[in-house]
Rosetta silent file (secondary structure, phi, psi, omega in degrees, C-alpha in Angstrom):
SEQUENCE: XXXXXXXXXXXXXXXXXXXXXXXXXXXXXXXXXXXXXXXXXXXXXXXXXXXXXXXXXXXXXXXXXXXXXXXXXXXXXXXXXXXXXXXXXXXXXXXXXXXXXXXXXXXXXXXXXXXXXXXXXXXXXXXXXXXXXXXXXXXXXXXXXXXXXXXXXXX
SCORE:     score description
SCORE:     0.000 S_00000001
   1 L     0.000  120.627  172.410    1.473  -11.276  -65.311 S_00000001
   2 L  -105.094  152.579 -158.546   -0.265   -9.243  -62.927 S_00000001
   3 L  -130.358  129.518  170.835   -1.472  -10.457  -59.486 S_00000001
   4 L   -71.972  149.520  176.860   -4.392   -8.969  -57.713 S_00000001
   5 L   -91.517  148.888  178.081   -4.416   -7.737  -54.278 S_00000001
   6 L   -68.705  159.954 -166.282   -6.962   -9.619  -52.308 S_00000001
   7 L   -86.606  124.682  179.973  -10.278   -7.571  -52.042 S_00000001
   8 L   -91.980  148.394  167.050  -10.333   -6.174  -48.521 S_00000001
   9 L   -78.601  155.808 -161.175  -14.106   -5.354  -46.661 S_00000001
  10 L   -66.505  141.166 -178.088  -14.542   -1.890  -46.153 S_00000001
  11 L   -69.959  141.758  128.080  -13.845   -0.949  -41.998 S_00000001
  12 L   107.504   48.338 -157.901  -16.879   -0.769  -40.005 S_00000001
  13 L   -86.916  -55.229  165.718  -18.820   -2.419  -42.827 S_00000001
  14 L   -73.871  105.413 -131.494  -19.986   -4.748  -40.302 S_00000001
  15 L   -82.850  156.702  175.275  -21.303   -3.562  -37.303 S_00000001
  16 L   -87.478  150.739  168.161  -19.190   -4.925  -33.988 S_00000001
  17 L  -130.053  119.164 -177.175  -20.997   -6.786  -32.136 S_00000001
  18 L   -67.273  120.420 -140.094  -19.749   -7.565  -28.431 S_00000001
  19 L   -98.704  147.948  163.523  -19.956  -11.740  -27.305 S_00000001
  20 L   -43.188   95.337 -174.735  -21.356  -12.301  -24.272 S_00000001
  21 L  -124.658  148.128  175.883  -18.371  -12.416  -21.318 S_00000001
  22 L   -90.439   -8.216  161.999  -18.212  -13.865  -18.249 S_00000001
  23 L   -52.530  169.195  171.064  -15.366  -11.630  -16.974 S_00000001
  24 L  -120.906 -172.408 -177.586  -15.490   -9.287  -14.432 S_00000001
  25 L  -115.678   53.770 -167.842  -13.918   -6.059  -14.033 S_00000001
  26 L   -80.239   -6.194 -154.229  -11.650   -6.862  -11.581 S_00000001
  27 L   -78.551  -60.080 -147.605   -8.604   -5.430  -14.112 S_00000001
  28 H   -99.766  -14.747  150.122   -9.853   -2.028  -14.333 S_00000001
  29 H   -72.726   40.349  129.651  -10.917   -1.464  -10.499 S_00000001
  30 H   -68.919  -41.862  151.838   -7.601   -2.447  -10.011 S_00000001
  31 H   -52.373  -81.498 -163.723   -6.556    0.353  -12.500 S_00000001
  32 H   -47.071  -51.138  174.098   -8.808    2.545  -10.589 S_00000001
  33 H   -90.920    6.887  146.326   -7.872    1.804   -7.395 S_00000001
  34 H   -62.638  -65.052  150.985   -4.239    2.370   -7.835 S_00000001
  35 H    -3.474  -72.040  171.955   -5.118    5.752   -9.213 S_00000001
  36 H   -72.545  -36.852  164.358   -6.751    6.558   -5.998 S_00000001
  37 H   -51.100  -44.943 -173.823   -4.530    5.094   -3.661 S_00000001
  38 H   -57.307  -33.492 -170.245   -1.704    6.857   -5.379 S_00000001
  39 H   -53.033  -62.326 -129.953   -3.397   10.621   -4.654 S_00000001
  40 H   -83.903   -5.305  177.846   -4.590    9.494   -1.404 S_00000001
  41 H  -105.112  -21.293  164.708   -1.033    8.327   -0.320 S_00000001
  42 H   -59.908  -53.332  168.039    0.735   11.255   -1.833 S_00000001
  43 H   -56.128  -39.686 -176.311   -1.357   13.193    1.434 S_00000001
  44 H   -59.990  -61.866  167.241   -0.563   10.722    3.974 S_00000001
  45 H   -41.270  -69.988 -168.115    3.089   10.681    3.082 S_00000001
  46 H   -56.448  -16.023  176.389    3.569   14.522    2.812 S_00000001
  47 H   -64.307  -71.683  167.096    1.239   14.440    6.101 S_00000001
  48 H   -52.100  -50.174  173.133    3.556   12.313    7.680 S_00000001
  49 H   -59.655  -21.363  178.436    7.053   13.418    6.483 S_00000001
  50 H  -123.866   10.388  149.121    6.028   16.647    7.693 S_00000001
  51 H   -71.718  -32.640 -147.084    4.418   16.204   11.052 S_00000001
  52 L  -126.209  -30.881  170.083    7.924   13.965   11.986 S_00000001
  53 L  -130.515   10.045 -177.933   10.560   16.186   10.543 S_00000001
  54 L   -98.635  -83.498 -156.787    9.075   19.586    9.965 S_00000001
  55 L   -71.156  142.266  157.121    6.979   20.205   13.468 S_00000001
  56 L    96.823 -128.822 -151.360    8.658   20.114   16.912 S_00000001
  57 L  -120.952   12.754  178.635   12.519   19.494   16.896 S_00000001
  58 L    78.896 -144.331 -174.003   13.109   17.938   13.723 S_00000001
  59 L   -95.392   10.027  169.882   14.778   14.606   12.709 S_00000001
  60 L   -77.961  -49.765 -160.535   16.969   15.237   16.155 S_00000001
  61 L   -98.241   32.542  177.094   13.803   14.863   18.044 S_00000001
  62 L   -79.461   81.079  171.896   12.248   11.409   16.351 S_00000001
  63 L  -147.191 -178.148 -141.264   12.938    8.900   19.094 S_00000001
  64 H   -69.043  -18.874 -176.599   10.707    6.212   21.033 S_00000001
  65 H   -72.149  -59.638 -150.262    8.724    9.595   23.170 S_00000001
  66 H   -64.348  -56.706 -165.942    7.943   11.166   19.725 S_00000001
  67 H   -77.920  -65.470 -165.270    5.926    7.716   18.291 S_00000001
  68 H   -19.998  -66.178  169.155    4.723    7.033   21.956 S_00000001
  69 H   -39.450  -53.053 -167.446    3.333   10.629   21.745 S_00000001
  70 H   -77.916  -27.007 -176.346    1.959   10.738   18.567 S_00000001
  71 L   -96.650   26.114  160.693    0.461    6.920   19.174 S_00000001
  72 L   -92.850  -38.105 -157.148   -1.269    8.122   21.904 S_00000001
  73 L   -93.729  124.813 -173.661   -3.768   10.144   19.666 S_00000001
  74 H   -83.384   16.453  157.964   -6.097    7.492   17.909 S_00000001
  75 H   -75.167  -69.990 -173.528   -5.821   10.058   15.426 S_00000001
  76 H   -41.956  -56.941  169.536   -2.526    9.386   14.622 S_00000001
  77 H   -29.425  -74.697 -162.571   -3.357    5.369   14.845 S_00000001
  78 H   -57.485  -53.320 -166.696   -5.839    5.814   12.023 S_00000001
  79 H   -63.941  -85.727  160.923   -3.584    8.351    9.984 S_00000001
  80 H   -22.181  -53.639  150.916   -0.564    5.099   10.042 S_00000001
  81 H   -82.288  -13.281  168.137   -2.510    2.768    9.489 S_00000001
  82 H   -85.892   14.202  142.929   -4.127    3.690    6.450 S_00000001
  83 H   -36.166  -90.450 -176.003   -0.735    4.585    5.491 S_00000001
  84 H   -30.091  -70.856 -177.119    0.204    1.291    5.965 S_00000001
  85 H   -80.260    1.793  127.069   -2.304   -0.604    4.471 S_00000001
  86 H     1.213  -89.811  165.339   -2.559    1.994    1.352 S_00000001
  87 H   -25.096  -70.342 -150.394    1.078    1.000    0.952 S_00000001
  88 H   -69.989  -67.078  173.447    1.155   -2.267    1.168 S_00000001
  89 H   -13.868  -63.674 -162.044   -2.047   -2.646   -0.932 S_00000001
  90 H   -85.205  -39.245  151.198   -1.108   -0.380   -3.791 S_00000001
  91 H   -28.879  -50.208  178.601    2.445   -1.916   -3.624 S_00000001
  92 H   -82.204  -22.123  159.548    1.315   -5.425   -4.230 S_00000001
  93 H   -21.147  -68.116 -147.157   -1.001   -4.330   -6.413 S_00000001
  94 H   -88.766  -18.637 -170.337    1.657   -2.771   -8.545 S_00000001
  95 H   -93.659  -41.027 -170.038    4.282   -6.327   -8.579 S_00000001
  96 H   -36.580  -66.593  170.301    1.012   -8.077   -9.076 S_00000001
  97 H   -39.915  -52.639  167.080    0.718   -6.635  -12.522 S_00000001
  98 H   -60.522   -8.082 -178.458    4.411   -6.906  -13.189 S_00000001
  99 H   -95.661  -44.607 -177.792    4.287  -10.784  -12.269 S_00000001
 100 H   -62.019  -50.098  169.292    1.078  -10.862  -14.845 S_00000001
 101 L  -108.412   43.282  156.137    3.356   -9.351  -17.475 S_00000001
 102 L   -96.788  -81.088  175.924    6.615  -11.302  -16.772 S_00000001
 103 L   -28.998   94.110 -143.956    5.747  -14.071  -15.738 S_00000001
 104 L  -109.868  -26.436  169.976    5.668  -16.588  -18.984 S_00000001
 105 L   -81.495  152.746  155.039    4.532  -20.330  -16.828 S_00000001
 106 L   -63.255  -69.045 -150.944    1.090  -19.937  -15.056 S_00000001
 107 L   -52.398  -41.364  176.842    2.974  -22.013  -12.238 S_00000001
 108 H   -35.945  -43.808 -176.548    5.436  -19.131  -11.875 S_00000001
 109 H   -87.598  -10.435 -117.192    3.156  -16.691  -11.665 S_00000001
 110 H  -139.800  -21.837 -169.924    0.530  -18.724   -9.580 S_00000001
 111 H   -98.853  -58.115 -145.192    4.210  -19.117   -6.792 S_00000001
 112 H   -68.431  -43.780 -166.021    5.410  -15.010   -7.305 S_00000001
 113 H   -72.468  -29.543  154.795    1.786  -14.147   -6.763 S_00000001
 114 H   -35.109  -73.896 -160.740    1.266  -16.475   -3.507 S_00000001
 115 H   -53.356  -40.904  176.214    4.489  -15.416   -2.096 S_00000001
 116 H   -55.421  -58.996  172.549    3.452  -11.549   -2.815 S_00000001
 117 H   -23.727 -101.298 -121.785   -0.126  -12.436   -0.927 S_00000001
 118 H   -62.521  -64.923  163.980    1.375  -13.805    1.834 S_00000001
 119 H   -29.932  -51.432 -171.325    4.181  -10.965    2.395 S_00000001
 120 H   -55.736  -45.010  179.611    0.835   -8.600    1.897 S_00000001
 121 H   -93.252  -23.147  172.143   -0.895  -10.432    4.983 S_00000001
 122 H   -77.409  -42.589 -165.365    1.884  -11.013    7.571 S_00000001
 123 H   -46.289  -58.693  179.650    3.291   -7.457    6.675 S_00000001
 124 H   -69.861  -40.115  152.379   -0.454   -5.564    7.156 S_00000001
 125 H   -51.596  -36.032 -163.601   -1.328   -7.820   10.079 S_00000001
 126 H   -99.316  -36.627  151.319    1.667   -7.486   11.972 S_00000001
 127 H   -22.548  -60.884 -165.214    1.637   -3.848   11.844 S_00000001
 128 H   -80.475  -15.239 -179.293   -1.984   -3.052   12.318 S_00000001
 129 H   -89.732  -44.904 -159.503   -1.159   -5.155   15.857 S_00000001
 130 H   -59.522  -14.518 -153.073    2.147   -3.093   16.833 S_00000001
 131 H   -63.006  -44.813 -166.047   -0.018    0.011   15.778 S_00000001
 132 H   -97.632  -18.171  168.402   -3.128   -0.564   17.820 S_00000001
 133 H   -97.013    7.325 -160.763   -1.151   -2.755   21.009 S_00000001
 134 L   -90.690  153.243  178.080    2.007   -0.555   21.124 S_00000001
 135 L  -129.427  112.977 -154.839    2.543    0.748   24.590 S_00000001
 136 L   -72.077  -48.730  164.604    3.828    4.388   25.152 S_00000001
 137 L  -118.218  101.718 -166.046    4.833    3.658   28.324 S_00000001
 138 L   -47.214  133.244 -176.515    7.388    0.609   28.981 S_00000001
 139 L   -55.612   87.406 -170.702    7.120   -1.749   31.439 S_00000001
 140 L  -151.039 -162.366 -174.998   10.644   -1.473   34.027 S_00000001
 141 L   -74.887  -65.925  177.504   11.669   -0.668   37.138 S_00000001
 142 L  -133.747   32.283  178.055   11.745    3.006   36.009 S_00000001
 143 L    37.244   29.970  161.224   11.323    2.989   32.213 S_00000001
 144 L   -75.289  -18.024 -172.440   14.975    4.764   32.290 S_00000001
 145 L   -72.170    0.595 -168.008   16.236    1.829   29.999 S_00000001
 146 L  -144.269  120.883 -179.546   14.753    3.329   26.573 S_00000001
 147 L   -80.262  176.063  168.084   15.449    7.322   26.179 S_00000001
 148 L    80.457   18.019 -167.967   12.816    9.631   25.119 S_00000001
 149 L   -89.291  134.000 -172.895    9.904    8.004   27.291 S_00000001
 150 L   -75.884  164.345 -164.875    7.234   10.644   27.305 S_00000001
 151 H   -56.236  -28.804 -171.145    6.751   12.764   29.875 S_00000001
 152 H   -87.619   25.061  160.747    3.101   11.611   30.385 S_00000001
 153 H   -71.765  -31.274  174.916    4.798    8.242   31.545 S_00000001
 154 L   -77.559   80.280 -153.444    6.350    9.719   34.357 S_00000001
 155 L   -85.963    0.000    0.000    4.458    9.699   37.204 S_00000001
């Protein structure tokens, strides 16, 4: 007794035809903008790491004068924070995805992904305030109580 294989259609016999979707493409500029972040953070870092331990006096001379100094220049402000929120971004970004492919309840994911948010907004808020409020020269009798207070502090 012989048994036929079912008859298969030929591949691309039919033409595809693509259904109408209501998604968006928030997936792949999400893709995309990891991508970019990632170059654009690879400069900032090596930017940073090597303004703060290359130039000057090395990782001996990193203390509260050295940020004061550098967070004087609203270059530097600008430079940090888009560190920061880079970071933070393209970090949450990246467990977001890993909570979409762990994460087997919707509630589970719908709490990990919250909890990530939320870390994502006190973290980038509370930054972006010391970055832009921080004050280079402390408030004392004679700012002697913190070493390394810069020089232009010193009146």
């Amino acid at each position: 007794m012989t048994v036929a294989a079912p008859s298969l259609e030929a591949p691309r016999s039919t033409p595809y035809r693509r259904s109408a979707s209501r998604r968006s493409n928030y997936e792949m500029y999400s893709w995309l903008f990891m991508r970019l972040s990632g170059a654009v953070l690879v400069v900032l870092v090596i930017g940073h790491l090597f303004v703060n331990l290359m130039v000057g006096d090395g990782i001996s001379g990193l203390d509260f004068g050295f940020v004061a100094g550098k967070w004087a220049s609203p270059f530097w402000q600008v430079w940090d924070l888009a560190m920061l929120w880079l970071a933070m971004i393209h970090g949450s970004n990246g467990v977001r995805t890993i909570i979409n492919d762990y994460a087997q309840r919707d509630m589970t994911r719908i709490v990990l992904k919250t909890l990530v948010l939320v870390a994502l907004v006190f973290t980038v808020v509370l930054g972006t305030l010391v970055i832009f409020t921080f004050e280079p020269c402390p408030v004392g009798p004679d700012g002697a109580f913190l070493e390394g207070v810069p020089s232009f502090c010193t009146s």
